[in-house]
C-alpha positions as CSV (number, residue, x, y, z in Angstrom):
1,X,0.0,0.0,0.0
2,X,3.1,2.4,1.3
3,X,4.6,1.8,-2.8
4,X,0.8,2.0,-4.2
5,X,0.9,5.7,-2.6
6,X,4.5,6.3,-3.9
7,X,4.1,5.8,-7.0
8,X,0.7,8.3,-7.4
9,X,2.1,11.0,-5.8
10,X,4.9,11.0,-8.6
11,X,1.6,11.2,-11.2
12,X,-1.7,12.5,-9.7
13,X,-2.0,16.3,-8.8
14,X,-1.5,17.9,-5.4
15,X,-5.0,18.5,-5.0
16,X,-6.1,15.2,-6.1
17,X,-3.9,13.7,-2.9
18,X,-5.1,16.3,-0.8
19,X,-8.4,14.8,-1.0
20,X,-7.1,11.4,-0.8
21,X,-5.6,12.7,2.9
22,X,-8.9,14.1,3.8
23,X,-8.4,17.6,3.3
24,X,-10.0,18.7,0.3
25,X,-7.8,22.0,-0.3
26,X,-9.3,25.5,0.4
27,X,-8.6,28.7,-1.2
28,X,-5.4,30.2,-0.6
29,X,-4.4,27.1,1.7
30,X,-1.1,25.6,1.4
31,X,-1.1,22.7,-0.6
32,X,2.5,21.5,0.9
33,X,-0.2,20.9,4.3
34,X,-2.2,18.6,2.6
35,X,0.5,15.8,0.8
36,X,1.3,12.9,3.1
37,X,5.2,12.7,2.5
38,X,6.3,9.4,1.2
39,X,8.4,8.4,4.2
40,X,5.5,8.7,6.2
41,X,3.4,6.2,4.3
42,X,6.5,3.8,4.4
43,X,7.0,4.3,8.3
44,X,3.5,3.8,8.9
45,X,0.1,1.9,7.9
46,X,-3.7,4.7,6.8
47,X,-4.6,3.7,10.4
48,X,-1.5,4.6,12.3
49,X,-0.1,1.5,13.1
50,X,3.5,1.2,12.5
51,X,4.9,-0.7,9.6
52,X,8.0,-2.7,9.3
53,X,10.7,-0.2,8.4
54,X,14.1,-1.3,9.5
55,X,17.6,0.1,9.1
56,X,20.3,2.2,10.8
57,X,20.8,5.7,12.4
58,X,23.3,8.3,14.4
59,X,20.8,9.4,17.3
60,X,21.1,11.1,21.1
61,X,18.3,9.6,22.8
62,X,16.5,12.6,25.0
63,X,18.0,11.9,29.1
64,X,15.5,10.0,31.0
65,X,14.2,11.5,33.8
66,X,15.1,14.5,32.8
67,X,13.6,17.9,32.5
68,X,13.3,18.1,28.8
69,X,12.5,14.5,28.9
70,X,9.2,15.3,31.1
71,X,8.3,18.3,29.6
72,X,8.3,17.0,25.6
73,X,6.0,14.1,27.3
74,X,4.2,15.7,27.9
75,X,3.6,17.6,24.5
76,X,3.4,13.7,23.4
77,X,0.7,13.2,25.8
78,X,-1.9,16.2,24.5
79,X,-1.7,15.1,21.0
80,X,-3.1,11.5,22.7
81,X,-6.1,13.6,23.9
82,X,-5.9,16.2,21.0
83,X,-9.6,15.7,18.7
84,X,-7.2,15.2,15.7
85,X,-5.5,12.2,17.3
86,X,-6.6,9.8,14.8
87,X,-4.9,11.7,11.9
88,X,-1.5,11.0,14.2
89,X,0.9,7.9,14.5
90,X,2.0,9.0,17.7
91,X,5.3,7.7,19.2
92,X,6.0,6.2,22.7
93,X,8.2,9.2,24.8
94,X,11.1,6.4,25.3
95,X,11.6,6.5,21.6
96,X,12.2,10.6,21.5
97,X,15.5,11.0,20.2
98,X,17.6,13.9,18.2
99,X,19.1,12.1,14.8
100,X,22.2,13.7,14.1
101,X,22.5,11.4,10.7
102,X,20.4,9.3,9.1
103,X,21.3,5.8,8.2
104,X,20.4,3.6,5.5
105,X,16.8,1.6,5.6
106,X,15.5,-1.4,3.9
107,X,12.9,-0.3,2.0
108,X,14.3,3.4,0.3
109,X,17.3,1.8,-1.5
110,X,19.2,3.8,-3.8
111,X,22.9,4.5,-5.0
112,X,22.7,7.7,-3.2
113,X,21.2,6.6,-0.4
114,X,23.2,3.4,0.4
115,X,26.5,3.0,1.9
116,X,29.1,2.4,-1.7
117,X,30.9,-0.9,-0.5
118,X,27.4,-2.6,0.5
119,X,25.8,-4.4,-2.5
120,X,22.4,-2.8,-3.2
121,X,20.6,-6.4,-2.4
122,X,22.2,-7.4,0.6
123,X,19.8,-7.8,4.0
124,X,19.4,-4.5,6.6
125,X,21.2,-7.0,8.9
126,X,24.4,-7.3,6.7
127,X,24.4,-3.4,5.9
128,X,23.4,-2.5,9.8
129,X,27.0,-5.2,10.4
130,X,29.4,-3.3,7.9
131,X,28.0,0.3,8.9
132,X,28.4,-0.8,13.1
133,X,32.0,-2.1,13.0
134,X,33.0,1.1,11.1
135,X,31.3,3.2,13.6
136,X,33.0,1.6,16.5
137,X,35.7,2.5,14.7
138,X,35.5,5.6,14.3
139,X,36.7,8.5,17.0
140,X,36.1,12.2,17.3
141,X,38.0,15.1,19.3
142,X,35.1,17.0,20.0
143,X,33.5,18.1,23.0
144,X,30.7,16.4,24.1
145,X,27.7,16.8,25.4
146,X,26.4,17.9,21.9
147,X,24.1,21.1,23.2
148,X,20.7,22.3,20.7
149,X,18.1,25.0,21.1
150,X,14.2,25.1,20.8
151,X,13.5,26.9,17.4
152,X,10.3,28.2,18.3
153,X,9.0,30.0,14.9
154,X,10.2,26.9,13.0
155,X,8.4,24.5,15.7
156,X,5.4,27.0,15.3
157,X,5.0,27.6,11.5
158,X,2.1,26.0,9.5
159,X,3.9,22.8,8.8
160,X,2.8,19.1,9.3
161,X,2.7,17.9,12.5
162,X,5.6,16.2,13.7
163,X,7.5,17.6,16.8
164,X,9.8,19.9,17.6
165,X,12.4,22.4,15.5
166,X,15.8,22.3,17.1
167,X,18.9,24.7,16.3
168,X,22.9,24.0,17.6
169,X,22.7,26.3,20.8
170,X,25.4,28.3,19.6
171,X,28.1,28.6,16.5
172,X,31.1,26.7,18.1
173,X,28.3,24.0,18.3
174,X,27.2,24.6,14.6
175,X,30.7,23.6,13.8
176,X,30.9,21.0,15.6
177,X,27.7,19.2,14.5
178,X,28.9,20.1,10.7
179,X,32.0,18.7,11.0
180,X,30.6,15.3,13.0
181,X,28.2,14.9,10.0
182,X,30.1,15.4,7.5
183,X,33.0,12.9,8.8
184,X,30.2,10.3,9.4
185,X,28.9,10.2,6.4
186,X,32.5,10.4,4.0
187,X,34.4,7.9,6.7
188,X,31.2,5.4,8.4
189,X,28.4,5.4,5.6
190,X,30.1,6.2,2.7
191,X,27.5,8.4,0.8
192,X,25.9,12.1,1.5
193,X,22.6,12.2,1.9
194,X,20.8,14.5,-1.0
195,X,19.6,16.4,2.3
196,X,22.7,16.4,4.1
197,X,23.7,19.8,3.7
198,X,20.1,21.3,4.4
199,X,18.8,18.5,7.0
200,X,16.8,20.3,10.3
201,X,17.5,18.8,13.5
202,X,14.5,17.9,15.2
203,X,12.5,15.9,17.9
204,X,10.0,13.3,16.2
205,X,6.6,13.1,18.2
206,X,4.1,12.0,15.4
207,X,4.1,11.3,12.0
208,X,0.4,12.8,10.2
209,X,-1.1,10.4,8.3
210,X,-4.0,12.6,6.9
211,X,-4.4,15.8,6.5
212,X,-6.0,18.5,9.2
213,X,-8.8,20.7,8.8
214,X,-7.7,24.4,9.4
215,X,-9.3,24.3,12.4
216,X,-7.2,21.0,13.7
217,X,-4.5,22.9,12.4
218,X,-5.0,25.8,14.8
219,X,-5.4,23.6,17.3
220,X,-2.2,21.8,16.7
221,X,-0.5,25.5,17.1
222,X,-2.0,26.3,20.0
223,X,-1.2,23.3,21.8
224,X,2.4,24.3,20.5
225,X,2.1,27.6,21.6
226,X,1.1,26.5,25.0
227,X,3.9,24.0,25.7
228,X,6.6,25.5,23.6
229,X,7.6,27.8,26.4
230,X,7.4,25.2,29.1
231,X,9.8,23.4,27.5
232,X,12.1,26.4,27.2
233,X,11.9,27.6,30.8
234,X,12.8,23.8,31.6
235,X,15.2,23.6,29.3
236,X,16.6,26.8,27.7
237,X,19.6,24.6,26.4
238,X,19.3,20.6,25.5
239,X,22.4,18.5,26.1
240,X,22.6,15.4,24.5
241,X,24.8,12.9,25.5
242,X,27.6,11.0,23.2
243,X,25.8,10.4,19.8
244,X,24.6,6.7,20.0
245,X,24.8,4.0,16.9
246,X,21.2,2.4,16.7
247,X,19.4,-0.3,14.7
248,X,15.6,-0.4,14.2
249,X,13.1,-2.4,13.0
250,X,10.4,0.4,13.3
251,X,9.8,3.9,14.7
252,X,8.9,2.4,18.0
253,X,12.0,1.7,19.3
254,X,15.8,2.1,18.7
255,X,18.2,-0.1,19.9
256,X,21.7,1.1,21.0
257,X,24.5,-1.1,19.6
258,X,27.5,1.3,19.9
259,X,28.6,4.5,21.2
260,X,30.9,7.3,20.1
261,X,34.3,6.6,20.5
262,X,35.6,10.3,21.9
């Protein structure tokens, strides 16, 4: 079903899958609110319910029992009551994490999205084996913890709902996350993501699997708006902990197989 809606959104108009999504579009409203991405509907099933989507990542996992850690909960926890709930595939607050670099997955192959000394067919298991032994390899000089900031006018603009916008707290940190990306993908993974020079660091709460009304949409900004500056006061700098190599099988849960070598 998750190909089926791939390969129409490469051939039916935007307004067309808007309706599909169950937003037929309104004048002057954005049709970019209306698509369901493709990742999404490979991630996930029309009902929510996760699909198999396996593969390999660079993630900080949020501290447990932490302040940030309780107060983006709780953001998780009033899209669980929200009234547009059922247009969410909302994820359990253990799996909140901060990907600093995307992996490869098992079912988005390409040449330039697939590590060059791993053969196109082999298994997720074989690829997630060649990509972990480099990585435990592999050793920085940087400072750690890795520190981000709450964008709240990204986290706030008309936008999908996801989660949160996140910024490096400061420029030395800007560097540093650069310079850590760019070394993982050239010496570890051995390809550049076609986003990797424009990728948004962010904190994944819920993927939207149809499309809002504009009044769910206000709603979904004023529940932002509301905990946004909870999270700030609680929080007014996140620190991460040593970026963590992790496997997956899904969206529900990430496993930690290495650490960062620093």
């Amino acid at each position: 079903m998750s190909a089926a809606a791939f390969s129409l959104s490469a051939i039916l108009p935007h307004w067309l899958l808007a309706q599909q999504n169950g937003l037929p579009p309104s004048e002057g409203d954005d049709l970019k609110l209306t698509v369901i991405p493709k990742d999404t509907h490979l991630k996930f099933n029309p009902d929510g319910t996760r699909r198999p989507f396996a593969g390999n990542t660079v993630i900080c996992h949020l501290p447990q029992q932490s302040h940030v850690q309780d107060t983006v909960t709780a953001v998780g926890d009033a899209l669980r009551s929200s009234s547009f709930a059922p247009k969410l595939a909302i994820l359990p607050s253990d799996s909140y994490h901060v990907t600093i670099l995307g992996g490869a997955n098992d079912l988005d192959r390409s040449q330039s999205e697939w590590p060059q000394d791993v053969p196109i067919k082999a298994s997720i298991t074989e690829c997630n084996r060649i990509i972990g032994q480099r990585f435990a390899q592999f050793k920085i000089q940087e400072e750690m913890p890795i520190r981000f900031r709450l964008d709240k006018e990204k986290t706030i603009a008309p936008q999908l709902a996801s989660g949160l916008q996140l910024v490096p707290a400061d420029q030395n940190e800007k560097v540093k996350l650069s310079r850590l990306r760019d070394r993982l993908a050239d010496e570890v993974f051995l390809y550049r993501a076609k986003n990797h020079a424009t990728f948004g660091f962010h904190i994944s709460l819920a993927y939207q699997i149809r499309g809002f009304t504009l009044e769910e949409r206000r709603e979904y900004q004023d529940l932002l708006q509301h905990h946004i500056p909870i999270i700030v006061a609680a929080a007014p700098v996140i620190e991460l902990g040593v970026p963590e190599f992790c496997t997956f099988e899904d969206m529900y849960r990430f496993e930690i197989r290495t650490l960062l070598r620093t």
